[in-house]
MDTraj code that builds the backbone (N, CA, C; nanometers):
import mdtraj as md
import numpy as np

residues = "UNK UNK UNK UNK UNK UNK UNK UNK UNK UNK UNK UNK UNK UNK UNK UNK UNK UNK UNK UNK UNK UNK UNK UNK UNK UNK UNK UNK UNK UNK UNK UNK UNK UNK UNK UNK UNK UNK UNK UNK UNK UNK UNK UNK UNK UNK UNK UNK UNK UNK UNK UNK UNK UNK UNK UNK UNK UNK UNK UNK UNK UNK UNK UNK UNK UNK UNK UNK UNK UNK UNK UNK UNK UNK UNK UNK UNK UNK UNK UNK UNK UNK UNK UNK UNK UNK UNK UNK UNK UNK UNK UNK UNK UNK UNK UNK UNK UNK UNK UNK UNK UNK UNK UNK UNK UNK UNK UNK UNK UNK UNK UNK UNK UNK UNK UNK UNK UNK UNK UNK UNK UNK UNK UNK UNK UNK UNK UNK UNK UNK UNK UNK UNK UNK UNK UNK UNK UNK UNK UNK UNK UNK UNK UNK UNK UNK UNK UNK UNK UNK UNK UNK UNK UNK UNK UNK UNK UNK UNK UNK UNK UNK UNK UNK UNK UNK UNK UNK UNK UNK UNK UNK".split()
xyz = np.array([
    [5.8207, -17.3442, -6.1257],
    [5.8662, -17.4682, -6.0667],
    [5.9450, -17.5453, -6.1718],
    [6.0437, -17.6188, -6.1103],
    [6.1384, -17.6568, -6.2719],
    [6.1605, -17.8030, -6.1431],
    [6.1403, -17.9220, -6.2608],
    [6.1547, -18.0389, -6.1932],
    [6.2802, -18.0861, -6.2850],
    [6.3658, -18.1933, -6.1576],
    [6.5367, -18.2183, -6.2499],
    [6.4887, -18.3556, -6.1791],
    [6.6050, -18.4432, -6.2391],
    [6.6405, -18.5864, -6.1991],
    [6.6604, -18.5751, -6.0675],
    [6.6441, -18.6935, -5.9837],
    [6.7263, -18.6819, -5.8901],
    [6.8641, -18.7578, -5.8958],
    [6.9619, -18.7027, -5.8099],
    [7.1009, -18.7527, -5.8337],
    [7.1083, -18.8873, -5.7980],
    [7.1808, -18.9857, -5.8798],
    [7.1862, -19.1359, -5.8717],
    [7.1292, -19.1731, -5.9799],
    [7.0582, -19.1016, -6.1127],
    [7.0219, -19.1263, -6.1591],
    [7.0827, -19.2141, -6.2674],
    [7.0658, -19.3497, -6.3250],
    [7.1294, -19.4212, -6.4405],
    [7.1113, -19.3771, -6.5788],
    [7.0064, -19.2697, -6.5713],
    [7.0761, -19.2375, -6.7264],
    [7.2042, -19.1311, -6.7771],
    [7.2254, -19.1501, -6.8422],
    [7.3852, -19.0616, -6.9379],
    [7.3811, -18.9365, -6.9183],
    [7.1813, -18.8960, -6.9645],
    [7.2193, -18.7199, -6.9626],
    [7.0894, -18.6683, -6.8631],
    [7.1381, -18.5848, -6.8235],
    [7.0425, -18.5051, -6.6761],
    [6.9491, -18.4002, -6.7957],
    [6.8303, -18.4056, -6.7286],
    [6.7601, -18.3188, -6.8186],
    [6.6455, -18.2374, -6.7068],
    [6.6012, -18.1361, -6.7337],
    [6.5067, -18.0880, -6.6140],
    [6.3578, -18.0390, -6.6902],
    [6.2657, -18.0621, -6.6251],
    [6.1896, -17.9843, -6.6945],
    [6.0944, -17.8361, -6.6535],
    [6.0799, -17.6959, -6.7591],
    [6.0311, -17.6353, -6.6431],
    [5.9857, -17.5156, -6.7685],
    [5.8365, -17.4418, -6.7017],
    [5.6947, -17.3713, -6.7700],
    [5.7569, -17.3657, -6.9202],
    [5.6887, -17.3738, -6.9693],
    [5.7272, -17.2659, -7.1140],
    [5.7003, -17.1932, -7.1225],
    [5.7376, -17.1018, -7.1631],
    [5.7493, -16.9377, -7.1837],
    [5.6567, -16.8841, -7.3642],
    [5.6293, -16.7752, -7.3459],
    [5.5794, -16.7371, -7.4810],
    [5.7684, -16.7302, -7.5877],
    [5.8123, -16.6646, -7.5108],
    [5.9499, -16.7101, -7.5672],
    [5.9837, -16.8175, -7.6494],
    [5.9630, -16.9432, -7.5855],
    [5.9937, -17.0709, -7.6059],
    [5.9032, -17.0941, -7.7265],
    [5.8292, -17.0426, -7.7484],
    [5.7256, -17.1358, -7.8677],
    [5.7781, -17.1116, -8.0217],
    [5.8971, -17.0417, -8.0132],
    [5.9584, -17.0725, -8.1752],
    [6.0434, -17.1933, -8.1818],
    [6.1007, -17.2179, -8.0916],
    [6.1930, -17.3744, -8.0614],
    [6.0558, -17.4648, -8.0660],
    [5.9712, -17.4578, -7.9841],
    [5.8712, -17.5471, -8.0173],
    [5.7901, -17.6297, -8.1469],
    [5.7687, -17.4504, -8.2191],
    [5.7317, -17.4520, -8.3575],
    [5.8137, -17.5220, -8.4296],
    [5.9432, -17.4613, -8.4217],
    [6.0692, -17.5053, -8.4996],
    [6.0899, -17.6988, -8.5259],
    [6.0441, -17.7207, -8.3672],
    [6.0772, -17.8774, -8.3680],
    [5.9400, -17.9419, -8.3727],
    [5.8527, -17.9155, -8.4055],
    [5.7255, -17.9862, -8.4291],
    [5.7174, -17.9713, -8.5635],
    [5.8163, -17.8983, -8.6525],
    [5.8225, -17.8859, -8.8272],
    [5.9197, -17.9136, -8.8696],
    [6.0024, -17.9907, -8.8054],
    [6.1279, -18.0818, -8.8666],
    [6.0964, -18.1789, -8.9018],
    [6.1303, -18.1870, -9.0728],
    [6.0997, -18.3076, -9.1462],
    [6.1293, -18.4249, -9.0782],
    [6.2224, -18.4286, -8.9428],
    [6.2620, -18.5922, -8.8897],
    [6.1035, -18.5889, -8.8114],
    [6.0556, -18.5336, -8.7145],
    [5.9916, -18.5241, -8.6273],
    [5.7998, -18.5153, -8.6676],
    [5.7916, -18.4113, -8.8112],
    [5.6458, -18.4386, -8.8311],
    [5.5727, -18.5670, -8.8511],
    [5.6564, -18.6730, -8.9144],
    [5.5554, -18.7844, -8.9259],
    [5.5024, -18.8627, -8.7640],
    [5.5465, -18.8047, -8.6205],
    [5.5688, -18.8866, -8.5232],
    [5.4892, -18.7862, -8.3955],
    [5.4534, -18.6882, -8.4557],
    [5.3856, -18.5709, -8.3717],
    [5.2879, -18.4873, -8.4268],
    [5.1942, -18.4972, -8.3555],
    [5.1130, -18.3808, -8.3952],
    [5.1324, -18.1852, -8.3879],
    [5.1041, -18.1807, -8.4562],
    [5.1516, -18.0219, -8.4558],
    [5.0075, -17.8665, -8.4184],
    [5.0791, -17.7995, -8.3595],
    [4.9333, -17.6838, -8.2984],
    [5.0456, -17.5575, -8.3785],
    [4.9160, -17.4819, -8.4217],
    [4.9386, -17.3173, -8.4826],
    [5.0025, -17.2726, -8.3358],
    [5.0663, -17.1429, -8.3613],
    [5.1229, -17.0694, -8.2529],
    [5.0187, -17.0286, -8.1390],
    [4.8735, -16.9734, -8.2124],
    [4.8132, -16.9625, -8.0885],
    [4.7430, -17.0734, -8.0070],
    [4.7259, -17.2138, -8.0910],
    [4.7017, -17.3157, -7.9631],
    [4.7545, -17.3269, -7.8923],
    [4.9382, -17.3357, -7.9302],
    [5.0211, -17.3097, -7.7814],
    [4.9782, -17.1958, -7.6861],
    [4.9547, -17.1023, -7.7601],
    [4.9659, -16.9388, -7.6203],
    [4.8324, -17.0123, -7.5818],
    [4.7223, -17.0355, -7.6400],
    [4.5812, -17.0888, -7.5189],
    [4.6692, -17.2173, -7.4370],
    [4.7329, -17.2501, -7.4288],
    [4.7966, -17.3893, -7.3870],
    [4.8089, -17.3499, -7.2860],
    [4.9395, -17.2167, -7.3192],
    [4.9946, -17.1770, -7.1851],
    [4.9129, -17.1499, -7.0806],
    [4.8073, -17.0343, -7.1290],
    [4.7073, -16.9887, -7.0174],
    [4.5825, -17.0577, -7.0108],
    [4.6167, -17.1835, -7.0302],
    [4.4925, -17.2918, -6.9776],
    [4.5344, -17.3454, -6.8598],
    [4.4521, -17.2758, -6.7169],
    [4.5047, -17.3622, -6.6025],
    [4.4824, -17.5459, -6.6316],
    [4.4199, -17.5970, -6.7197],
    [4.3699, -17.7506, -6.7491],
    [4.5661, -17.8158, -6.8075],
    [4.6012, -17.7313, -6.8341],
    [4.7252, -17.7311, -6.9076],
    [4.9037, -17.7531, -6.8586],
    [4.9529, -17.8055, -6.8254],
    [5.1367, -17.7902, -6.8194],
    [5.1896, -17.8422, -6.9624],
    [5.2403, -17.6907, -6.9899],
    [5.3374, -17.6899, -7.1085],
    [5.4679, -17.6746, -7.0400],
    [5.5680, -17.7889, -7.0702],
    [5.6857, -17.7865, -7.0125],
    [5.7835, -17.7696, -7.1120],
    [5.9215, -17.7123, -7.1443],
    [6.0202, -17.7347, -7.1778],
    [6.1318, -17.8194, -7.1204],
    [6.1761, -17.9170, -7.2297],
    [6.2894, -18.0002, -7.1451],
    [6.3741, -17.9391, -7.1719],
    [6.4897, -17.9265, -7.1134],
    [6.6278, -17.8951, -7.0971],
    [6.7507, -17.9897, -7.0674],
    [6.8715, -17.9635, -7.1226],
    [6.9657, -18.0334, -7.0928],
    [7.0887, -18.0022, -6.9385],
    [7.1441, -18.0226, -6.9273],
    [7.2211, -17.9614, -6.7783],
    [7.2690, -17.7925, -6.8327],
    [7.2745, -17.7888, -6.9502],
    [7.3721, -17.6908, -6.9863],
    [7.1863, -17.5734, -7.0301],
    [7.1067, -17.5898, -6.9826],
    [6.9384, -17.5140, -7.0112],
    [6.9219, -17.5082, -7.1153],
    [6.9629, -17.5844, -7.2285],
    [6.9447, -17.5545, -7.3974],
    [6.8115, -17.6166, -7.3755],
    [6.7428, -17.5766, -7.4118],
    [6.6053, -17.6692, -7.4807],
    [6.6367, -17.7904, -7.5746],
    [6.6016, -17.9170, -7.5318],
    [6.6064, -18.0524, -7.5864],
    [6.5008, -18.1078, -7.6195],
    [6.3604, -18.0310, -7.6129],
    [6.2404, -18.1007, -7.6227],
    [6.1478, -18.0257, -7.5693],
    [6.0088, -18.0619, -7.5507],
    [5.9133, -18.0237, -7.4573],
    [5.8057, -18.1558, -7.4205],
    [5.6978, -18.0919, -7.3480],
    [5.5788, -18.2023, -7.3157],
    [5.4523, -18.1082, -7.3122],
    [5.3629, -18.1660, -7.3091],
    [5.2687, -18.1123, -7.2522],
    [5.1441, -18.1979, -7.1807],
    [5.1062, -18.1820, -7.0835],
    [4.9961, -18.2366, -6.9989],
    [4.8589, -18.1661, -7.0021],
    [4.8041, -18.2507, -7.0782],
    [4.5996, -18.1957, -7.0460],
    [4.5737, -18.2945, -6.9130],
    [4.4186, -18.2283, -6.8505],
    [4.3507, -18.3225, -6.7323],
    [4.3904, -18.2476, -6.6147],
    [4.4846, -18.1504, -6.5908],
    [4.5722, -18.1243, -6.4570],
    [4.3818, -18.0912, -6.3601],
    [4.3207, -18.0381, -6.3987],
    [4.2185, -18.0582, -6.3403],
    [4.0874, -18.1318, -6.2614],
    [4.1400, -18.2298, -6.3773],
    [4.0484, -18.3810, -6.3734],
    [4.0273, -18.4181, -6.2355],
    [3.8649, -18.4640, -6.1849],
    [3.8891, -18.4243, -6.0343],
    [3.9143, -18.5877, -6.0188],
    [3.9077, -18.7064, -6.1005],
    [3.9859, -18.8370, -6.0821],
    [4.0857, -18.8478, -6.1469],
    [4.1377, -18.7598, -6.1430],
    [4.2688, -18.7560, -6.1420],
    [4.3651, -18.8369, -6.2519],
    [4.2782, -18.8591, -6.3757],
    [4.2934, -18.8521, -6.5221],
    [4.3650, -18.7567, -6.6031],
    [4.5128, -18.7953, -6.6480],
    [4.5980, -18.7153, -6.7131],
    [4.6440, -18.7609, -6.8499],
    [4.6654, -18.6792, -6.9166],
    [4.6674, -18.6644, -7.0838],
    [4.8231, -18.6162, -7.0748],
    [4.9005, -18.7638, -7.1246],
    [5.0273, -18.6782, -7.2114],
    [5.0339, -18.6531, -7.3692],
    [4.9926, -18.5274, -7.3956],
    [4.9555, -18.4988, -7.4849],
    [5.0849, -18.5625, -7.5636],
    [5.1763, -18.4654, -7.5130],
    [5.2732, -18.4487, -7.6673],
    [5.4547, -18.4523, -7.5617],
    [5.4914, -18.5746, -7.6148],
    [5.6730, -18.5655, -7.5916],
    [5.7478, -18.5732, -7.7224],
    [5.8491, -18.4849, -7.7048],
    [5.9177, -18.4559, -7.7994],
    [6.0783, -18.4111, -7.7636],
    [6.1431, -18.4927, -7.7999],
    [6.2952, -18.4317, -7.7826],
    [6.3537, -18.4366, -7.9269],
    [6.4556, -18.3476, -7.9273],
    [6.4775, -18.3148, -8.0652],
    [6.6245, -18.4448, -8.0891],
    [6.7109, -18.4595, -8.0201],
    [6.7724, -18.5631, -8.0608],
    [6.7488, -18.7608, -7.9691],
    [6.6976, -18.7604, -8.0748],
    [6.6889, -18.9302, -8.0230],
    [6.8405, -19.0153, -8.0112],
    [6.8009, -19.1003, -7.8849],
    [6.9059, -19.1895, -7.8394],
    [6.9719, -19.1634, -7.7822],
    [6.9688, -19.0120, -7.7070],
    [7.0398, -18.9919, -7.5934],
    [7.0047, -18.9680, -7.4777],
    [6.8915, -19.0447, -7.4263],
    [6.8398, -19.0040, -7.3090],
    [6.7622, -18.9250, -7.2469],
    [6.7550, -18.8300, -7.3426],
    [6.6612, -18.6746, -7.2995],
    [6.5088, -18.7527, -7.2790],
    [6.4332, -18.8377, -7.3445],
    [6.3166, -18.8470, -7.3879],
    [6.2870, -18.9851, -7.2420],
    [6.3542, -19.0510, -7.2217],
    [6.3452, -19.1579, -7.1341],
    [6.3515, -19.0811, -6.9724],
    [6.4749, -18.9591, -7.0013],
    [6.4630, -18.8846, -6.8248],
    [6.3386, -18.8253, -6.8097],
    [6.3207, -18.7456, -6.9535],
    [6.2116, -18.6177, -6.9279],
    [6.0616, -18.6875, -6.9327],
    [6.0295, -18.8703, -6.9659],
    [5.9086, -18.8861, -6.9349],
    [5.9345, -18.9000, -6.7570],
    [6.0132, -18.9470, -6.7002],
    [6.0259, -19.0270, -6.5681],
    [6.0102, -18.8818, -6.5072],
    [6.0452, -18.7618, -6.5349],
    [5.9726, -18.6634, -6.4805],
    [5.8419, -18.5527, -6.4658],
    [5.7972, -18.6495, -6.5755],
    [5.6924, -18.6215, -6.6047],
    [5.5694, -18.7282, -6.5042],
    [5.6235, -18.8307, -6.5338],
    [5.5551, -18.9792, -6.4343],
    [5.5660, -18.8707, -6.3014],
    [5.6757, -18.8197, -6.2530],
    [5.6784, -18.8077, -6.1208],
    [5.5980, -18.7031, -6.0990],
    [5.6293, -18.5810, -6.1708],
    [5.5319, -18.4901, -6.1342],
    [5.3620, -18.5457, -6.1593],
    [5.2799, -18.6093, -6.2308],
    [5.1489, -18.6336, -6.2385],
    [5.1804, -18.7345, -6.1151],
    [5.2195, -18.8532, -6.1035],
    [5.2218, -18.9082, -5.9722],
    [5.2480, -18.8569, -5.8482],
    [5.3432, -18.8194, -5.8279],
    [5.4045, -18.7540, -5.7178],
    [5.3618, -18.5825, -5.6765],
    [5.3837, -18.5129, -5.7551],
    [5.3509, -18.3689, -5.7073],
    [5.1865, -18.3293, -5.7728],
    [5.0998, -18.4351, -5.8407],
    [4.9376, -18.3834, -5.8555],
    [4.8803, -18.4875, -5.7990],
    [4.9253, -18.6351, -5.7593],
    [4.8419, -18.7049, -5.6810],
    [4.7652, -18.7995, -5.8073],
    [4.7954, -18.7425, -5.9280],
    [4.6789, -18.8403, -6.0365],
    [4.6705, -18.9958, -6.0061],
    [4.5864, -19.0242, -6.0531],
    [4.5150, -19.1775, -6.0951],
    [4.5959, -19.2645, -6.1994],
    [4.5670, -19.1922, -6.3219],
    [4.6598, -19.2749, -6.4274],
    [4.6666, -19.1706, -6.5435],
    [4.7616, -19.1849, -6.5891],
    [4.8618, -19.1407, -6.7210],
    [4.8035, -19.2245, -6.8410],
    [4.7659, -19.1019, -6.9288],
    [4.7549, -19.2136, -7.0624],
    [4.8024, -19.1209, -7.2139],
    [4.8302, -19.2016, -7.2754],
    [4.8744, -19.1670, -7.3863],
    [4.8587, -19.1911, -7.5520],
    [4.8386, -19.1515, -7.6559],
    [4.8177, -19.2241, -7.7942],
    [4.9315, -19.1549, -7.8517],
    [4.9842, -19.2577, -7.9362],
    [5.1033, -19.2793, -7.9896],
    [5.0395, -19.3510, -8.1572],
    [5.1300, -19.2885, -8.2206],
    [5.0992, -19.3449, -8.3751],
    [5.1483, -19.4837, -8.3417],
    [5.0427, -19.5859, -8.4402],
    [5.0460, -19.7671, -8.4604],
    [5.2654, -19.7332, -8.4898],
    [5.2524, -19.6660, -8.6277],
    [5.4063, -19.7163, -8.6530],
    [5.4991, -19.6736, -8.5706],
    [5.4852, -19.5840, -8.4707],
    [5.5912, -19.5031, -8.3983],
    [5.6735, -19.6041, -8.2790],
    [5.7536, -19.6941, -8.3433],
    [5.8021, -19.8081, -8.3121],
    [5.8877, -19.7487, -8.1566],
    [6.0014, -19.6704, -8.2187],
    [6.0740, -19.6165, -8.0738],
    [5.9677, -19.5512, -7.9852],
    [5.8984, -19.4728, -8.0074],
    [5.8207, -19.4205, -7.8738],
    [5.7540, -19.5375, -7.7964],
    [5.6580, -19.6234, -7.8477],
    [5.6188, -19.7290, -7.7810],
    [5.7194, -19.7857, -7.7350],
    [5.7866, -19.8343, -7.7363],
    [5.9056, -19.9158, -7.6972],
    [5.9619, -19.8186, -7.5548],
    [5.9648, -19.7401, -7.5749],
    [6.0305, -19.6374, -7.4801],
    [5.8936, -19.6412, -7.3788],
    [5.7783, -19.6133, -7.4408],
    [5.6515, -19.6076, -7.2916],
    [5.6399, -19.7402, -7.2532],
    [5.6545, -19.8535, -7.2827],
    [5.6461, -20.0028, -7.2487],
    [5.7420, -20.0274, -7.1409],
    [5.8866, -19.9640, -7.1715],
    [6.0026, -19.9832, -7.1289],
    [5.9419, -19.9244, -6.9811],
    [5.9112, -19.7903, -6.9476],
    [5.8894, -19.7288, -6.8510],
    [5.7259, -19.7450, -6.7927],
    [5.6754, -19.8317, -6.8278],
    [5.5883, -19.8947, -6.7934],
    [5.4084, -19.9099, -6.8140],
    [5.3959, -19.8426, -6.9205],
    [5.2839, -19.7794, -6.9670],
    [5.2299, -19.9184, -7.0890],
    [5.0932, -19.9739, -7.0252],
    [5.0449, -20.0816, -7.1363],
    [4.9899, -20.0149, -7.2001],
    [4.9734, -20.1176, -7.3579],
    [4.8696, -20.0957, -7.4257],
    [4.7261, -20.1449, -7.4667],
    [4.6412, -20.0443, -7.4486],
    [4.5310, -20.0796, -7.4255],
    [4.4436, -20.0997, -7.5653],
    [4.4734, -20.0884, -7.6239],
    [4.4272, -20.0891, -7.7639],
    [4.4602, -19.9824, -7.9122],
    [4.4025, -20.0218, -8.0069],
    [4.4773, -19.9472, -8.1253],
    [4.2645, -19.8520, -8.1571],
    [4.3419, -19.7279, -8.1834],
    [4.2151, -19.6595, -8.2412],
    [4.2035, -19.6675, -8.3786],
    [4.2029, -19.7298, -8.5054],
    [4.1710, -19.7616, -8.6104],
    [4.1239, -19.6274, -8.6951],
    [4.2383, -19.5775, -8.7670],
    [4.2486, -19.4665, -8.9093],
    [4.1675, -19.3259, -8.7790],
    [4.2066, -19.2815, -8.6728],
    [4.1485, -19.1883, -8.5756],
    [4.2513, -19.0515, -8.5766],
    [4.2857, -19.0626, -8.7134],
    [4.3320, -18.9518, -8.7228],
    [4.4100, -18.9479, -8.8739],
    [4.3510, -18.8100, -8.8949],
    [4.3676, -18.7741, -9.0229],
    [4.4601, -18.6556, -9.0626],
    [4.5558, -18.6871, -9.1523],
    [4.7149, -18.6386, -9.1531],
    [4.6598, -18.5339, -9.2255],
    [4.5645, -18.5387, -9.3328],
    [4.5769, -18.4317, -9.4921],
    [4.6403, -18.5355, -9.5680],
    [4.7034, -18.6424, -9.5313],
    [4.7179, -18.7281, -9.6745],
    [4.6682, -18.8798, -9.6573],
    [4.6000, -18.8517, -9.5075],
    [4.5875, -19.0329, -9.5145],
    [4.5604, -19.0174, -9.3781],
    [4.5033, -19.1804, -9.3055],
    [4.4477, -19.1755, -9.2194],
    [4.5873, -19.2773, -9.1124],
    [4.5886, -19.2539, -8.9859],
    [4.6792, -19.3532, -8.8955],
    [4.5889, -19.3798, -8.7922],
    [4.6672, -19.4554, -8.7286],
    [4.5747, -19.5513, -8.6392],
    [4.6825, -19.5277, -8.5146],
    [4.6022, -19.4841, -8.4314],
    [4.6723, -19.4475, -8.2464],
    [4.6656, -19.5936, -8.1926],
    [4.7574, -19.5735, -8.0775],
    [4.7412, -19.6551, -7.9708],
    [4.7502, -19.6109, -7.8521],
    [4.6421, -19.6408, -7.7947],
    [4.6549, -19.5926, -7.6864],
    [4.7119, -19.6827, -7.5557],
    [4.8289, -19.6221, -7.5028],
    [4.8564, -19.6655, -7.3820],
    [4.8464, -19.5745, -7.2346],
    [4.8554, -19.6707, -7.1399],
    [4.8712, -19.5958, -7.0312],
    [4.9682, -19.6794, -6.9003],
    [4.8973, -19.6059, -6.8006],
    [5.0042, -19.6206, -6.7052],
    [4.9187, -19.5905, -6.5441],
    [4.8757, -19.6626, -6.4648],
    [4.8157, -19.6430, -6.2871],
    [4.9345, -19.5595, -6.2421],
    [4.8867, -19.5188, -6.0984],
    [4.9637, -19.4895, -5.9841],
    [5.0223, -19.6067, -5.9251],
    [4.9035, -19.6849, -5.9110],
    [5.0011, -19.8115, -5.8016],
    [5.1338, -19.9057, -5.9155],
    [5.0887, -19.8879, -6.0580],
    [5.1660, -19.9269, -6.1593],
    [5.3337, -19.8620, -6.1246],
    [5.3073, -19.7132, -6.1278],
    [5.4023, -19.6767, -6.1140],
    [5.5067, -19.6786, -6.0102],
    [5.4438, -19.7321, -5.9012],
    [5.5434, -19.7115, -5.7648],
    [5.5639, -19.8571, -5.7338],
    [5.4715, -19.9496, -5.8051],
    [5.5088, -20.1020, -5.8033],
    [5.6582, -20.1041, -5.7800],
])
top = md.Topology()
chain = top.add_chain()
for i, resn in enumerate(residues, 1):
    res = top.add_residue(resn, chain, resSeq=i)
    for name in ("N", "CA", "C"):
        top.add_atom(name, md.element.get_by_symbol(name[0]), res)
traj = md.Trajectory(xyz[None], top)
């Protein structure tokens, strides 16, 4: 199943999103170990991804651009959750400020809203990760509080925040 914008859409660049492949997990690797990108993401060995893949609890998506290059990925824990409690684990597009990361959450909103029926979307985001918050605020996701040093780099401790996001929030 591969989910795209729908047409009318106001942002610049069309992006779709759809399974990841065992294929896909060196682009993955690749962009979860770019010096721009490690301080702002957490990172999994190759085989947490392959259990990822074949965790029905799991959607590992690749984003794409119109032209199918890979621009990013996501991934969703909870798809099971029988209240309908969803985990965006991990967004990631490899170039910031062009739109990829603002289409490919709104299709992400749609699919947990729209095609699983969930409850609410939630998310933790590093305290300093100034553009991502800004970007989940923008699209409508509060914050509910900061988790204090709840995660430990290997050189030091950061502090999450967790936000989220309802159903009725979203279709408000």
């Amino acid at each position: 199943m591969r989910l795209e914008e729908r047409p009318g859409t106001r942002l610049e660049t069309r992006v779709r999103l759809r399974p990841t492949a065992e294929g896909d997990l060196d682009f993955v690797l690749r962009e979860e170990g770019r010096e721009e990108n490690r301080p702002f993401i957490g990172r999994w060995p190759h085989g947490r991804h392959l259990e990822a893949l074949a965790d029905e609890n799991v959607e590992h998506w690749i984003v794409e651009d119109r032209g199918e290059t890979p621009v990013g990925y996501a991934i969703l824990t909870g798809i099971s959750d029988p209240g309908g409690i969803l985990c965006l684990k991990r967004l990631m597009v490899s170039e910031k400020g062009r739109g990829h990361g603002r289409a490919a959450l709104r299709l992400v909103k749609e699919r947990v809203f729209g095609g699983l029926g969930a409850h609410r979307l939630w998310l933790d985001v590093k305290e300093d990760n100034a553009r991502a918050r800004g970007l989940y605020a923008s699209e409508g996701f509060v914050a509910e509080g900061v988790m204090k040093d709840s995660l430990w780099t290997g050189e030091g401790y950061e502090s999450l925040v967790v936000m989220s996001i309802l159903e009725s929030e979203h279709r408000a």
